[in-house]
TIBAZA-918543 format. One record per residue (C-alpha): residue number from 0; x, y, z. Coordinates in steps of 0.2 Angstrom, whole numbers, m for minus. Example, Ala and Ser with C-alpha at 12.3 -4.5 7.8 and 13.67 -1.06 7.14 Angstrom:
[0,[62,m22,39]]
[1,[68,m5,36]]
This chain:
[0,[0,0,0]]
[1,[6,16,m6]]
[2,[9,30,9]]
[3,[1,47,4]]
[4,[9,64,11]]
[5,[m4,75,16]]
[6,[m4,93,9]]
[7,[m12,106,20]]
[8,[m18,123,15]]
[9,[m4,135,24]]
[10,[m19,149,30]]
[11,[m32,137,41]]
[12,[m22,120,41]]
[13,[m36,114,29]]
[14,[m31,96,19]]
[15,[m27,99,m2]]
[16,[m21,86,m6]]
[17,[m16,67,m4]]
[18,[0,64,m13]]
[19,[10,46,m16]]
[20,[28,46,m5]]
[21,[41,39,m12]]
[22,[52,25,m3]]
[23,[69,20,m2]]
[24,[63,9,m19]]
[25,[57,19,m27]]
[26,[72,31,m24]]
[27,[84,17,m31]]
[28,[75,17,m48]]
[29,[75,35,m50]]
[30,[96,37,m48]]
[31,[97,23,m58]]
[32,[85,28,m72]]
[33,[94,46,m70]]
[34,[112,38,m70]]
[35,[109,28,m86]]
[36,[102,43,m95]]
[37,[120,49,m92]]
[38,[128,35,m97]]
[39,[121,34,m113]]
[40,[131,49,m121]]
[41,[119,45,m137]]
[42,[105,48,m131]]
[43,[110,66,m123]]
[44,[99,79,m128]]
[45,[103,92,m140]]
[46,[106,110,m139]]
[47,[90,113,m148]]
[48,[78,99,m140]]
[49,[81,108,m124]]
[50,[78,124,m128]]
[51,[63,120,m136]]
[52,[55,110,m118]]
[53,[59,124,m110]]
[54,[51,137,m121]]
[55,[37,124,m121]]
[56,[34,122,m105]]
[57,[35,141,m101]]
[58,[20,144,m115]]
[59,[11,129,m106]]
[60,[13,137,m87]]
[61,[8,154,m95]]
[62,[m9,144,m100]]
[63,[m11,139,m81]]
[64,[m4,157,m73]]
[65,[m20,157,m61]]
[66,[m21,140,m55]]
[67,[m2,140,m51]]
[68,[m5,156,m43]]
[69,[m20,147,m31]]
[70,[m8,133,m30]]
[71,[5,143,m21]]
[72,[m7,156,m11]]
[73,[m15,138,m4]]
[74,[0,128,m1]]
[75,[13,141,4]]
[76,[0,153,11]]
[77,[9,167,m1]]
[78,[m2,182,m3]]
[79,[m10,182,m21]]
[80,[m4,195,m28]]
[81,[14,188,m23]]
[82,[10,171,m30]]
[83,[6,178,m46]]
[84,[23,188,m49]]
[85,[29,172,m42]]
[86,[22,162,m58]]
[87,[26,177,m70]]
[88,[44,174,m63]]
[89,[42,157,m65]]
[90,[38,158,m85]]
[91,[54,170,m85]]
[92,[64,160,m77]]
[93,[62,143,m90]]
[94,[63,156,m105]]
[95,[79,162,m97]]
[96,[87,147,m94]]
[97,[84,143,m116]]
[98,[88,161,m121]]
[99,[106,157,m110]]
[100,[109,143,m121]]
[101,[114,155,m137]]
[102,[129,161,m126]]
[103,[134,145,m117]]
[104,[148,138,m125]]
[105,[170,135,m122]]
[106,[179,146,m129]]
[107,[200,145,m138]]
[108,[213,144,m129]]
[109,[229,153,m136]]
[110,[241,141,m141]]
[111,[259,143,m150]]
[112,[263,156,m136]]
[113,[277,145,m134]]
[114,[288,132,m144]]
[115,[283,118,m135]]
[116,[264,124,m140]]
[117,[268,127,m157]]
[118,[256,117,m171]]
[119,[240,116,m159]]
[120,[224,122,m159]]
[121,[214,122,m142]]
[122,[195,127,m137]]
[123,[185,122,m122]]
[124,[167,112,m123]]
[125,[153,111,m110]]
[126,[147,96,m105]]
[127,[133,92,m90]]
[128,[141,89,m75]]
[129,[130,73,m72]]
[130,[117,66,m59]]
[131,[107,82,m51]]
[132,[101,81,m33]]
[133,[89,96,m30]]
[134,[83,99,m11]]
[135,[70,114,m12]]
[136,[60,124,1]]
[137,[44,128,4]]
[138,[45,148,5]]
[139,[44,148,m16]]
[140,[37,132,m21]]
[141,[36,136,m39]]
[142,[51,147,m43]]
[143,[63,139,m33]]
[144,[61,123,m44]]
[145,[62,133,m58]]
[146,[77,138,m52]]
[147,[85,121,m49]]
[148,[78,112,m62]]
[149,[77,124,m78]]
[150,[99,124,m77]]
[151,[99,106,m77]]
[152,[86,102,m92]]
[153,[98,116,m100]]
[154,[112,109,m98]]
[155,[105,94,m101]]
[156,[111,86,m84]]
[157,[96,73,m75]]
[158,[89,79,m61]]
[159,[79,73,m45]]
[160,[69,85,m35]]
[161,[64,84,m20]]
[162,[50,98,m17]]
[163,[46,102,3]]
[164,[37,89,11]]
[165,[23,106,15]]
[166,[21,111,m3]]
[167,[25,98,m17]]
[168,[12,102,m27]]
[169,[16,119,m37]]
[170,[34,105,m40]]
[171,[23,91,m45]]
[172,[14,102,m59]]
[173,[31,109,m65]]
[174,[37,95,m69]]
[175,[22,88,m76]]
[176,[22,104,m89]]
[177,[38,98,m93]]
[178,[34,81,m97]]
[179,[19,88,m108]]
[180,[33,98,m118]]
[181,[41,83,m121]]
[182,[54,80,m109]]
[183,[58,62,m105]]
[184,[56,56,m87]]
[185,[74,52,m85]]
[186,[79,70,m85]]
[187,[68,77,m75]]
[188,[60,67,m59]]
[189,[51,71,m42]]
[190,[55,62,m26]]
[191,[44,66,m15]]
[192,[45,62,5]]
[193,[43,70,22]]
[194,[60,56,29]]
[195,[76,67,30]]
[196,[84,51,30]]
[197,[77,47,14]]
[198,[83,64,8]]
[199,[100,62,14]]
[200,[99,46,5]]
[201,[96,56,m11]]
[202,[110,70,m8]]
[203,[124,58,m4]]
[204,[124,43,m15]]
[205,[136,41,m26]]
[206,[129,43,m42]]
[207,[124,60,m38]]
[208,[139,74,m46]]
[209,[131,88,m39]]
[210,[121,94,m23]]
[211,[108,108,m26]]
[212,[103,112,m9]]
[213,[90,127,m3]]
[214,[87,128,16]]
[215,[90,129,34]]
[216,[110,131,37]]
[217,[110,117,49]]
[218,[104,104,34]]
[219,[114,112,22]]
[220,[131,111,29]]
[221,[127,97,36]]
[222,[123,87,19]]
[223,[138,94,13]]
[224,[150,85,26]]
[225,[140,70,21]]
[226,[145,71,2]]
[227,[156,58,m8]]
[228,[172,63,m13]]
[229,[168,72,m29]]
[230,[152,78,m28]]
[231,[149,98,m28]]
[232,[135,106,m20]]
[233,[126,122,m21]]
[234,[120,127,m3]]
[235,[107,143,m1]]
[236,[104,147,16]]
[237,[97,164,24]]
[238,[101,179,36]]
[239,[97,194,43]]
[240,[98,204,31]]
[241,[105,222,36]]
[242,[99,240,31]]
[243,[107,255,35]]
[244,[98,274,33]]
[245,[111,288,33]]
[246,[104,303,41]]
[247,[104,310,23]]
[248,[90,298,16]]
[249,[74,304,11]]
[250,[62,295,22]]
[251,[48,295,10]]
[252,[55,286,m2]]
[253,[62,274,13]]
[254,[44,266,19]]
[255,[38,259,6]]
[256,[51,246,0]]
[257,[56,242,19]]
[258,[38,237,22]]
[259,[38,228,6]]
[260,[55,220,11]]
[261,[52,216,27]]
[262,[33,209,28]]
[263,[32,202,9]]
[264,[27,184,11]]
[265,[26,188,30]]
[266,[45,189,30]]
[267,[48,171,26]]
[268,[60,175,14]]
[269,[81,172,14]]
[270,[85,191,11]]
[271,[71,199,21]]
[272,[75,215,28]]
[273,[77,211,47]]
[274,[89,223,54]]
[275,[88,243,51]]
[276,[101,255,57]]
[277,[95,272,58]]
[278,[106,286,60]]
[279,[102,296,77]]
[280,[95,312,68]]
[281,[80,303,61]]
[282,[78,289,71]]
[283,[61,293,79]]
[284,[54,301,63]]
[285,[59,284,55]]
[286,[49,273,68]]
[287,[33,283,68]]
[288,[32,285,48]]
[289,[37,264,48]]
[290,[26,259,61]]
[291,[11,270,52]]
[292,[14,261,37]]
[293,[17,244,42]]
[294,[m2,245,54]]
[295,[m10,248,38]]
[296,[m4,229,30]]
[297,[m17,218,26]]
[298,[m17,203,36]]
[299,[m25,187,32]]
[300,[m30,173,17]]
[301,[m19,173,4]]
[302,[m31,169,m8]]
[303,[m40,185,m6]]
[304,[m34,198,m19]]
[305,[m32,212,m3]]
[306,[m22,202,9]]
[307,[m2,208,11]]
[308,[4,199,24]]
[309,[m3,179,26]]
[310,[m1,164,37]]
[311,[19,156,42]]
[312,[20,139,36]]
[313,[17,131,52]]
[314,[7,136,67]]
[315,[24,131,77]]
[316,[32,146,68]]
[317,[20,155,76]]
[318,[22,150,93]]
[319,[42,152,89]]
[320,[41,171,80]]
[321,[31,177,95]]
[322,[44,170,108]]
[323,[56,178,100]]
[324,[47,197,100]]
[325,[43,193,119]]
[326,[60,188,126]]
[327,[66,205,117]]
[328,[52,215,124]]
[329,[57,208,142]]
[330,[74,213,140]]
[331,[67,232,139]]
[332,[66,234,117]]
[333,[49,242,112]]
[334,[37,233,101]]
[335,[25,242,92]]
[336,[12,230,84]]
[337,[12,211,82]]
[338,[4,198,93]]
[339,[m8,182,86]]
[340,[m22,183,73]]
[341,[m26,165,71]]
[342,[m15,149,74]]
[343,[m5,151,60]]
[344,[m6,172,56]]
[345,[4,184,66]]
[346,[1,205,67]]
[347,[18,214,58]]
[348,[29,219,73]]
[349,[42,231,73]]
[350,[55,230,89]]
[351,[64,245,92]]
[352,[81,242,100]]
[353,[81,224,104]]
[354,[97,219,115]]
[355,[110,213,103]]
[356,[112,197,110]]
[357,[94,194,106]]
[358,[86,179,96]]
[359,[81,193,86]]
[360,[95,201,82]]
[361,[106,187,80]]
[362,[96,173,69]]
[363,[85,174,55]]
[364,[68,179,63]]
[365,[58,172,46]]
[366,[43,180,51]]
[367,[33,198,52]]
[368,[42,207,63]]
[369,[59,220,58]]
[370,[72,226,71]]
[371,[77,244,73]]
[372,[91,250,80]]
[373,[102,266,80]]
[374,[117,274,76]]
[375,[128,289,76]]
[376,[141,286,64]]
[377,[139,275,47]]
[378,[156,266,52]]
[379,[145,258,69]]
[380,[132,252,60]]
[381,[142,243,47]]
[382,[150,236,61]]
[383,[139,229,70]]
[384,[127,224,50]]
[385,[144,213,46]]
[386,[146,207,65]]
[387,[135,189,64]]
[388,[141,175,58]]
[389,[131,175,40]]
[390,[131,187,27]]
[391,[120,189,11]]
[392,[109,203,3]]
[393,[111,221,13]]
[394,[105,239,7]]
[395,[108,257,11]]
[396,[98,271,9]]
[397,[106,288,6]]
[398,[102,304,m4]]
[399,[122,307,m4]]
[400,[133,297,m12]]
[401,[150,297,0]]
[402,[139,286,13]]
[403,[131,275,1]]
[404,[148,270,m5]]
[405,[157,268,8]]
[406,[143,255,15]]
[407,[140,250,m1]]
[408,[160,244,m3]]
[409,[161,241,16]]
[410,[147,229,20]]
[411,[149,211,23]]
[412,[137,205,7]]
[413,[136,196,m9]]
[414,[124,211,m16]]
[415,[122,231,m9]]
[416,[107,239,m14]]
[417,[109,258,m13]]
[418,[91,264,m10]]
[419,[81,249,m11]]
[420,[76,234,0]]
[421,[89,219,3]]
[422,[73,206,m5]]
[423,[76,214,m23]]
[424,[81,202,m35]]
[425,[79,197,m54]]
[426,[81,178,m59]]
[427,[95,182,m70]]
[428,[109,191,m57]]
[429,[119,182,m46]]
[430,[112,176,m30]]
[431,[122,169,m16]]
[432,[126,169,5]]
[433,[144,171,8]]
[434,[151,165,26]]
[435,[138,152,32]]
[436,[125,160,23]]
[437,[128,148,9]]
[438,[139,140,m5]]
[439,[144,142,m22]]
[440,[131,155,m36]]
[441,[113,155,m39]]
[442,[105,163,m52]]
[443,[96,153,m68]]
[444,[114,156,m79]]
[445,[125,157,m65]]
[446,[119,139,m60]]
[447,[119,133,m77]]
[448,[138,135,m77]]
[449,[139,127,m58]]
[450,[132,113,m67]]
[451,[143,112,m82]]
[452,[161,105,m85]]
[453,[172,113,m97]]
[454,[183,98,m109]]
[455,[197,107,m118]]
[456,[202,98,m134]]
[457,[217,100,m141]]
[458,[222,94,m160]]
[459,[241,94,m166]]
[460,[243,98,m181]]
[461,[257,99,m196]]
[462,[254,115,m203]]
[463,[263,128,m198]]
């Protein structure tokens, strides 16, 4: 008797969905399916037949923009507005991932610099780097497997992914667009299991060349000690992303992207904007123009077109978000707003001056609620935004351009944004956490190089 995993809807905890698990069988027959694909160099793919299943399936996910979009508010509790850029995204992201194709290639290597390289003629190829292992989380549940898969069918690597365990479905009709666009199940196949042994199981067998792992930093790293010698892996963790407001910035311009930063999809996101340094000088006009703005947001279903803010994943992240607010305010930080809605919905909080020590202002809160703090010289606050232990997206807002720069070259981050919120990105730049904030390059083309190897051929020659 097949096992089902039971798929609830994020906002009420209301059942979706039965889905089949896979066991440790089934698992066997998928890296091996996957691992002869490999094998069979004659039955690679070519350039064109990839392009053409990705193009294919972004036309067929552009057919089905609003169920995806009901798909991701229900099982991620993503607000619907959010869900449906997510899906535009989405359709982006696979069209990216063919456009990139016209410009990956090797390239020549100089030869006869030398006598002893005199008569030859060298140029690179790419090649898949084999087997794919894919790990995703629950937080994008559509774009994120775009994100891990599209690279692979590009490159034409197979790939198993294993969706979260709270929202496999948006992964389940992905990859079932791609089969309708023609894509053979070898290349591209779902695991799907709530065992973390079973998962480790995936991410460490041998016949996996590369690791592509979104997720809690524990897991990560953790799955990375666990790899076969060999094996690469691309680990994407979160932070606490930092923003700094030099005493220069216009505030009016400031609110709006920090509230969108901070509380878009209820802050469960890897780059949301959870700690803000506020010069002295404008501290106080900063807090009551935020907290204003953030009182206004919309809390509630996410399939409703006028909610902002929706449920966290679990009612436990609930209980654990609002532990976290308390244990600040007992230590004497002021929080305006917050508290429960439902089991599984929290008010947006904003916590003025936590202690430093704080859960708060040391781990990733992943949840409504922004930390404000202040300063009186930029230098402090760059110290203390670079002084934890992870590091990814930061942002400063200035309306002078020493300040910016100097924390725009000073902070501790893969990516500065001057004048915008930390959760900006486009599917196309590089994305990645430096320090223990994650490993190796995101990004659709900068993954489909991570997941490339480069041959270089060289032919000797007589003529001279």
């Amino acid at each position: 008797m097949t096992t089902k995993l039971e798929v609830f809807q994020a906002f009420d905890r209301a059942p979706i969905e039965a889905v089949p698990m896979d066991d440790v069988n089934a698992l066997e027959a998928k890296l091996a399916r996957a691992s002869k694909a490999f094998r069979q160099r004659d039955g690679w793919l070519k350039t064109h037949q990839r392009s053409a299943v990705l193009l294919k399936t972004a036309q067929l996910l552009s057919e089905k923009q609003e169920h995806f979009t009901r798909l991701i508010a229900r099982e991620g509790g993503k607000p619907w507005t959010d869900a449906a850029v997510e899906v535009v995204r989405a359709i982006d992201g696979l069209r990216n991932a063919a456009d990139e194709l016209r410009n990956f290639a090797g390239r020549e290597i100089p030869m006869g610099l030398t006598p002893a390289s005199d008569g030859r003629w060298a140029f690179t190829t790419k090649e898949p780097i084999g087997v794919v292992a894919a790990i995703s989380a629950f937080n994008h549940p559509l774009n994120l497997i775009v994100h891990q898969v599209a690279p692979a069918v590009a490159v034409g690597a197979p790939v198993i992914i294993k969706p979260s365990a709270m929202t496999p479905l948006s992964c389940l009709g992905l990859v079932g667009l791609l089969k309708e666009a023609g894509l053979d199940e070898p290349w591209c196949q779902t695991f799907i299991t709530d065992d973390n042994g079973l998962a480790e199981k995936l991410a460490t067998d041998t016949r996996v060349a590369f690791l592509s792992f979104i997720g809690s930093a524990k897991v990560g790293w953790y799955l990375r000690s666990k790899l076969p010698p060999g094996t690469r892996c691309a680990l994407e963790h979160g932070g606490a992303a930092p923003v700094i407001i030099d005493r220069s910035a216009r505030l009016e311009r400031v609110i709006e992207p920090l509230t969108k930063g901070g509380y878009y999809h209820a802050g469960q996101v890897c780059v949301s904007v959870q700690r803000i340094y506020v010069h002295d000088a404008v501290l106080e006009e900063f807090v009551s123009r935020f907290s204003e703005r953030v009182a206004k947001l919309r809390v509630g279903d996410p399939v409703k077109a006028e909610t902002e803010v929706g449920p966290l994943i679990l009612p436990r992240e609930v209980t654990r978000v609002q532990s976290w607010v308390d244990e600040a305010a007992k230590a004497g930080a002021r929080v305006i707003g917050g508290g429960g809605v439902s089991q599984t919905t929290l008010t947006p909080s904003i916590v003025v001056k936590p202690p430093l020590d704080a859960k708060l202002s040391t781990l990733e809160v992943f949840g409504p609620t922004t930390c404000v703090y202040g300063f009186s010289h930029i230098d402090e606050a760059i110290e203390r935004a670079n002084s934890l232990p992870f590091a990814f997206q930061a942002s400063v807002f200035s309306a002078e351009i020493s300040p910016a720069l100097r924390a725009a070259q000073r902070l501790d981050a893969s990516s500065v944004m001057v004048n915008d919120h930390t959760a900006f990105r486009t599917d196309w730049m590089p994305f990645a956490g430096r320090r223990q904030s994650g490993y190796g390059i995101g990004g659709i083309p900068f993954t489909m190089h991570e997941l490339a190897h480069e041959k270089m051929i060289v032919l000797k020659h007589d003529a001279m």
